[in-house]
C-alpha positions as CSV (number, residue, x, y, z in Angstrom):
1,X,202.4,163.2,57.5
2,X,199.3,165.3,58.5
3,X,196.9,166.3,56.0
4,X,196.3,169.9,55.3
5,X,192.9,171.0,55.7
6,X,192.7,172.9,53.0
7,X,189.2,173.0,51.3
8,X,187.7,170.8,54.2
9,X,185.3,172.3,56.8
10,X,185.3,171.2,60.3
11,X,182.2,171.6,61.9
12,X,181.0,171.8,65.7
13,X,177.7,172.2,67.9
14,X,177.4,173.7,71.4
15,X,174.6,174.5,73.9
16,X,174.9,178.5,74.8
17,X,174.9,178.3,78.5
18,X,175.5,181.6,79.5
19,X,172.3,183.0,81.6
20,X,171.4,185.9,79.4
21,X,172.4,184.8,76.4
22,X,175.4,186.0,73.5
23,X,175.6,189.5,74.9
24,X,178.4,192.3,74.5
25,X,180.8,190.2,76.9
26,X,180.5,186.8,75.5
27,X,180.4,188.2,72.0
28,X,183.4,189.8,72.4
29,X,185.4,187.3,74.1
30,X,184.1,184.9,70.9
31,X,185.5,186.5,68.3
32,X,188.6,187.5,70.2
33,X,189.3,184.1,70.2
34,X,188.4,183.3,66.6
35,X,190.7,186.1,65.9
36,X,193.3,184.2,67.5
37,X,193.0,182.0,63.9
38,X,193.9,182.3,60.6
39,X,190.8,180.1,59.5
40,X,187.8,181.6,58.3
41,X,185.4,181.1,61.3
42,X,181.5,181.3,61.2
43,X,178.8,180.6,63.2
44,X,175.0,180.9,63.5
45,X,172.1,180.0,65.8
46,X,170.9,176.2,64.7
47,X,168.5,176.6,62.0
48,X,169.3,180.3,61.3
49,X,169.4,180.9,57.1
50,X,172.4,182.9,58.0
51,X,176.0,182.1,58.9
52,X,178.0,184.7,60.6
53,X,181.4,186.4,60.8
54,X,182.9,184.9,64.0
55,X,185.0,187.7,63.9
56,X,182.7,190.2,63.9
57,X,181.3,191.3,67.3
58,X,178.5,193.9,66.0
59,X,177.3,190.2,64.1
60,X,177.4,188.1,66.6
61,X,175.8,190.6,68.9
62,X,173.3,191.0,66.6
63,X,172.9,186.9,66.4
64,X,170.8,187.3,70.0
65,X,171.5,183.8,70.2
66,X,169.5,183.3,73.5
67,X,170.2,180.9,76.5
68,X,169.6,177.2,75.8
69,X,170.1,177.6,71.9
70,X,172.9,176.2,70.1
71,X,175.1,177.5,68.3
72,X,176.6,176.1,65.5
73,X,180.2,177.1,64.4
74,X,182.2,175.9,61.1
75,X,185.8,176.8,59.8
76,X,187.9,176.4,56.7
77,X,191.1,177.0,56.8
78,X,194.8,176.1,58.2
79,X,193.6,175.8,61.8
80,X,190.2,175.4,61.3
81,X,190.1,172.4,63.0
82,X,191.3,174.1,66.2
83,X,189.2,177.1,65.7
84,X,186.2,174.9,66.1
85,X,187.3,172.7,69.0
86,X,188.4,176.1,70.7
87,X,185.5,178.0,70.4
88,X,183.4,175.0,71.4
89,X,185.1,174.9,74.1
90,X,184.6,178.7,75.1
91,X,180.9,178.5,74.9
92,X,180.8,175.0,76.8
93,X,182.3,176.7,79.8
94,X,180.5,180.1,79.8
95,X,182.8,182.3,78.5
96,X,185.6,182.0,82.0
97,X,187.4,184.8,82.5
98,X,191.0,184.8,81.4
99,X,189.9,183.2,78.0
100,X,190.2,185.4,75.2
C-alpha cells in the first residue's frame, strides 16, 4: 500500500549550473515542467525570505537566481514527490533541450 502524500512536503536542493544564471529559457522550461504536476511546486534561491510560484515564469525570472547558487524547491501535493525529484533533475543537467 503506498502512502498518500497528502499534507507532507518533499523537499530538494540543487546547484544552478547554467552559465548565466535562471534566465528567460531556463525559467521557462522550469515551470513548464512543474506544470506538468498537479502538486503545488515552489522554489526560492537558498536563504531567500521568499518562496516562489514554480509555475510562474515572470517569478522565477524575477528570482535572478545567479550561477553557482542553489536553489531550493519544495512540493505538497499528489506528485509532489516527483515534482521535486524532476525538477532537481532539470536544473542538475542545465536545462537539456527536449526537457520541458
Amino acid at each position: 500500500m503506498l502512502d498518500r502524500a497528502d499534507g507532507q512536503i518533499f523537499t530538494g536542493n540543487v546547484r544552478l549550473v547554467h552559465a548565466v544564471g535562471m534566465h528567460a529559457r531556463p525559467a521557462v522550461k522550469l515551470t513548464k515542467l512543474a506544470k506538468k504536476f498537479q502538486a503545488q511546486i515552489s522554489v526560492r534561491v537558498a536563504g531567500a525570505p521568499e518562496w516562489i510560484n514554480a509555475k510562474s515564469v515572470a517569478k522565477i525570472m524575477a528570482m535572478r537566481a545567479a550561477h553557482g547558487s542553489t536553489i531550493e524547491i519544495k512540493a505538497s501535493g499528489t506528485d509532489a514527490e516527483a515534482a521535486v525529484a524532476a525538477l532537481v533533475d532539470l536544473v542538475a543537467s542545465d536545462f537539456p533541450d527536449g526537457a520541458g
